[in-house]
FIVEX-59724 format. One record per residue (C-alpha): residue in one letter; x negated, y, z negated. Coordinates in steps of 0.05 Angstrom, whole numbers, plus 5000, padded with zeros to 4 digits. Each point is the difference from the previous one (the first is absolute). Layout:
N
AXYZ;...
This chain:
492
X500050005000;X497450635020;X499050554950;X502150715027;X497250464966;X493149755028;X501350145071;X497050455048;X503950375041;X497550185073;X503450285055;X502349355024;X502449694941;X498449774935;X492949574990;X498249444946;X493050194975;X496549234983;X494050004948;X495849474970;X493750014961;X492449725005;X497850194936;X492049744991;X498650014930;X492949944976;X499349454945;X497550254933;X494149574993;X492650154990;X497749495050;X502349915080;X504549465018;X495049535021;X492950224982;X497750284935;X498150785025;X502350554953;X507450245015;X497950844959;X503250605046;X494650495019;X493449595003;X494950275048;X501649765073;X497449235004;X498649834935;X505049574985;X499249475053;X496849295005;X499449525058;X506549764996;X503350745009;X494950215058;X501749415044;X493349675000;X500549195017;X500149444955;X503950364950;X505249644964;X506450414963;X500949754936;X507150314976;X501550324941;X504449714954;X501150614955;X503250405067;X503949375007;X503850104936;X501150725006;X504449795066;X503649484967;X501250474943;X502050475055;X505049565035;X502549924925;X500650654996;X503650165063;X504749364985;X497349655059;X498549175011;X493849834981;X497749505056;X496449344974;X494749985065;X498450505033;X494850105065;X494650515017;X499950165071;X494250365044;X503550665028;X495650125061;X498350645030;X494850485011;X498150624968;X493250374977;X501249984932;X501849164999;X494249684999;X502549335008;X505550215054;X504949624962;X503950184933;X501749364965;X507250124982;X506749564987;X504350035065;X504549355003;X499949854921;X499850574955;X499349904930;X506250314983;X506650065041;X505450414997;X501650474932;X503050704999;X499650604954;X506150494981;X498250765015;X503850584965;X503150505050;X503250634993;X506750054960;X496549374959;X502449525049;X494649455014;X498949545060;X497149355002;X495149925046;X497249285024;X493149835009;X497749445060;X494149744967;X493450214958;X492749765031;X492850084982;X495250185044;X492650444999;X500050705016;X495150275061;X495450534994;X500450805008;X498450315063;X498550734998;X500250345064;X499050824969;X493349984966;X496050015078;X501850205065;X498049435037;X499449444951;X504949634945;X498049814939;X501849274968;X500649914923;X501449274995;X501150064918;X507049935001;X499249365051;X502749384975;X503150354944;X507149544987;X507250335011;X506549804995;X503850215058;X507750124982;X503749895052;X507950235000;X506649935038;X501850525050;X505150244942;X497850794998;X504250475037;X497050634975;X492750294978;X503350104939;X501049324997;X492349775015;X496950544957;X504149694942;X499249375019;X491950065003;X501150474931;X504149364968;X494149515033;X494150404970;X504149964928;X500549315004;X492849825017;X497250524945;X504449714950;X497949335019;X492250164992;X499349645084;X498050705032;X498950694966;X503850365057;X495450515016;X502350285065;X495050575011;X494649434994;X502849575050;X501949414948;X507950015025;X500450155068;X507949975042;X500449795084;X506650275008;X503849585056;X505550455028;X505449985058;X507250255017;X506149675018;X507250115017;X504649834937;X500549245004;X495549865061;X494349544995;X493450334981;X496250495041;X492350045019;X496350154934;X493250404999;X495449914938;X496850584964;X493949694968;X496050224935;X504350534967;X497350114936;X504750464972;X507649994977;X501350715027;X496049855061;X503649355015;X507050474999;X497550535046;X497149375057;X506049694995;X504550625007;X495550225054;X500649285026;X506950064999;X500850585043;X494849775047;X503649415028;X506350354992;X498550555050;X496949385048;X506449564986;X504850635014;X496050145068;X501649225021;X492649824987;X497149444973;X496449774932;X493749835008;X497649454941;X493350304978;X495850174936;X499550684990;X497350344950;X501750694953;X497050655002;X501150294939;X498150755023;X503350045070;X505549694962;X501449465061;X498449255027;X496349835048;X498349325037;X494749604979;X499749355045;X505149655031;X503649494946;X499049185027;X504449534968;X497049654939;X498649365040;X495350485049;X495649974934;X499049365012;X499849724928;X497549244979;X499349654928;X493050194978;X495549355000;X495950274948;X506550064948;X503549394973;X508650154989;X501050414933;X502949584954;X503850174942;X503349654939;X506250244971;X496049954924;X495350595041;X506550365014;X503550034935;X492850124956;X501150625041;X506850094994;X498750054922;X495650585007;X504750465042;X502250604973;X505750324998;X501250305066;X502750745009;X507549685026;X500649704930;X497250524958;X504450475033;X506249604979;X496549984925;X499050804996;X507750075031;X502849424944;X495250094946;X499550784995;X506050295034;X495850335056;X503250165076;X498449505049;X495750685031;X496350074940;X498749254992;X497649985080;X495350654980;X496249704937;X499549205029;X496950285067;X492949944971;X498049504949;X496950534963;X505850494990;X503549414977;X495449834946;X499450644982;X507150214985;X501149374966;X494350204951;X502550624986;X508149814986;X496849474950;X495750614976;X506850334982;X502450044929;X506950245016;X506349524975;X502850065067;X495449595045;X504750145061;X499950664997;X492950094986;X498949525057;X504550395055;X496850784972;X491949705005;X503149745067;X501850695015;X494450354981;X494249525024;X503950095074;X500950784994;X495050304959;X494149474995;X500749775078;X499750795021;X494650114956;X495949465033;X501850175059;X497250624993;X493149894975;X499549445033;X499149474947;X502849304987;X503249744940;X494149684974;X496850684990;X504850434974;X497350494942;X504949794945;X501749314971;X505649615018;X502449974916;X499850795012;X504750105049;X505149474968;X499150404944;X502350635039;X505949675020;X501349804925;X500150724990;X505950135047;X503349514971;X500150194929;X500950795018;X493550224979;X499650285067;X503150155068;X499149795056;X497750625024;X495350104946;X498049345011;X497650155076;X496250514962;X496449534957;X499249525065;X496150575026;X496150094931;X498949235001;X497549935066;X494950674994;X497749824925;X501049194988;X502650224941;X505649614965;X507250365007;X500949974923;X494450415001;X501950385052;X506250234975;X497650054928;X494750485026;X503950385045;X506050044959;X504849805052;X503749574950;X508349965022;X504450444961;X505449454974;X502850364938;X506350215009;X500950524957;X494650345035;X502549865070;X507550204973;X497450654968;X496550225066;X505849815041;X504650474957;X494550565009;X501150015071;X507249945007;X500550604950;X495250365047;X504949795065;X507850164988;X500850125071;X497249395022;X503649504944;X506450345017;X498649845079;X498149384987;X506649864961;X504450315052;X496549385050;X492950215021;X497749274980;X493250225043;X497950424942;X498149394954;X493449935034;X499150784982;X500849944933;X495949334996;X494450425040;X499550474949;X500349544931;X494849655037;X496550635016;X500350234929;X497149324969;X494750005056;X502649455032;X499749544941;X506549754984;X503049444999;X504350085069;X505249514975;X501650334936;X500650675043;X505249745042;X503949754937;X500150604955;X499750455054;X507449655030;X502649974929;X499050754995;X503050255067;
């Protein structure tokens, strides 16, 4: 059934967009997939290669059996099946920067089929989306093409480094759609410990396969953009990719299937090579590698280590504390964040855990996540501890202060790492909650404004906010704003 709202509309008609996923996802693992060379990001060019990874002959791959749990704890985690033999194929072709001119890869038996992952949409709606299969294979070298004017460079460090590649249904119809999807993917693996999701460093890396089609006609001729290694990139190719082969589809042109590839400052796609079908490559099982095989007592000794995923702490934070299925999706989208708001509601000495839970919610989203935002730190680093700012929200709670003078002492917090008992004690910004004083300075001002009580009275309700303006004024913005409303109502 097609979904509406995701169409395209071109001066012919209406036009299914069709999107599925390659996501390669570098294996967190100190060693390469099949020789024992050093895995670190940012070695010198070279210096992380043995005769295995440069292609010379006689080599043997041994494989790795630590990047073989982390993708069965990753088909775990992405509810796939776990196959019991699986085969590692030679992927041949030629390029500078493979040695070998093969990649030894899984084509006809993966070792984990099918699976799927929920994303969150807008509205909160979610959509399932199903996966194909997971496979291991090495990664190639870099080529650098920028550094000379008439000669590449080759780096083969990352060469024979092992990935995962994700593979999914054509489910997407939108870039909103993939960039969550790749946002929900890179969640996953970080919470699962198999890949630290580093875009910028090329450790996750999306092919995005895309093509259009009338509303419930077969599928059209898909190009690939290969190697985005950004979520906000991978939304502008694809809505330039979109448009592209919209105009050529509109002009009674044709699709041409190709790799093409984004640039990020012209904003556009361009081809690449030609795409063969995956036969072209032609792959064979590797004679070198026996079949993978696993035993369901490997499988569930992982399974007992998995953690709980972001899906299911979601539904914990929503059940346990109260919290809006946005503000659940918010915290469980890193591991981290997770952690850390945890620590901090157990921090809490209020009574009322829920609503101590839903306000450190609130403020770790508003004020802590702008904050961070702007001087660009992470949560690990903030300059306050986490019992602090459950403490702050204590404060709320128990009407020591407002919330506005508590964005005050946020501020004081984050400049001075001071406490916010301290801060207030110091600073005297203590709430006003007596109400004889409140009552006394309400009657003051009423006294001082006939007129305006005797307006009100007659039906200018809009003058409540006046009066409360100037109690608040008076008591410099320190009383309690509940027991203003109430005395204040009880006296009009």
């Amino acid at each position: 059934m097609t979904d509406n709202t995701n169409l395209v509309k071109g001066n012919t008609g209406l036009w299914e967009v069709v999107i599925g996923l390659e996501v390669h996802a570098q294996v967190s693992s100190k060693a390469k997939l099949f020789s024992g060379s050093a895995t670190e990001f940012g070695a010198d060019p070279n210096t992380q290669v043995n005769f295995l990874d440069a292609g010379m002959p006689g080599m043997l791959p041994v494989i790795n059996g630590y990047c073989v749990d982390q993708a069965i704890k990753t088909g775990l985690g992405l509810n796939g099946i776990l196959n019991l033999v699986s085969v590692f194929d030679r992927k041949n072709y030629f390029y500078a920067d493979l040695p070998t001119g093969y990649q030894i890869s899984q084509f006809t038996r993966p070792i984990v089929t099918g699976g799927y992952l929920d994303i969150d949409l807008e509205d909160e709606k979610t959509k399932r989306v199903n996966l194909t299969r997971i496979h291991i294979e090495q990664d190639a070298g870099k080529s650098t093409h920028d550094l000379h004017p008439s000669l590449s460079y080759i780096d083969l460090n990352r060469a024979g480094i092992a990935l995962m590649e994700i593979v999914s249904e054509p489910e997407m119809r939108s870039s909103q759609e993939a960039m969550a999807y790749v946002k929900k993917l890179r969640s996953i693996l970080r919470y699962l410990g198999s890949c630290d999701g580093n875009m910028e460093q090329g450790s996750l890396r999306a092919d995005a396969n895309i093509s259009l089609r009338r509303p419930g006609e077969p599928l059209g001729t898909r190009a690939e953009i290969k190697n985005v290694n950004s979520v906000r990139f991978l939304g502008q190719a694809i809505e330039y990719e979109i448009q592209r082969q919209l105009e050529i589809l509109e002009d009674g042109g044709e699709i041409i299937q190709e790799t093409r590839l984004f640039d990020h400052i012209k904003g556009e796609t361009r081809s690449m090579r030609s795409k063969e079908d995956a036969h072209d490559y032609r792959y064979f099982p590797d004679p070198d590698l026996k079949p993978l095989i696993l035993t369901q007592e490997r499988i569930e000794k992982i399974r007992t280590t998995m953690p709980e995923l972001p899906d299911d702490k979601k539904s914990r934070f929503i059940n346990d504390y109260g919290l809006s299925p946005y503000d659940a999706s918010v915290l469980v989208a890193e591991q981290e964040t997770a952690f850390y708001y945890e620590d901090v509601v157990k921090a809490s000495t209020s009574t009322d855990k829920r609503q101590a839970a839903k306000l450190i919610a609130n403020w770790l989203i508003s004020e802590v996540f702008g904050a961070m935002n702007k001087q660009s730190v992470s949560i690990s680093s903030l300059p306050f501890k986490k019992n602090d700012l459950a403490t702050l929200v204590d404060l709320i709670i128990d009407g020591t202060i407002s919330g506005k003078i508590a964005k005050d002492v946020f501020i004081k917090m984050w400049e001075t790492g001071k406490s916010p008992k301290d801060l207030v004690k110091d600073l005297g910004l203590q709430q006003i909650s007596d109400p004889s004083i409140i009552e006394k300075t309400i009657e003051q001002i009423l006294n001082d404004y006939p007129d305006k009580v005797a307006d009100y009275r007659e039906g200018k309700v809009q003058l409540f906010g006046f009066f409360v303006g100037l109690v608040m004024k008076v008591l410099q913005g320190k009383a309690n704003p509940g027991l203003v409303n109430e005395i204040l109502k009880k006296k009009l």
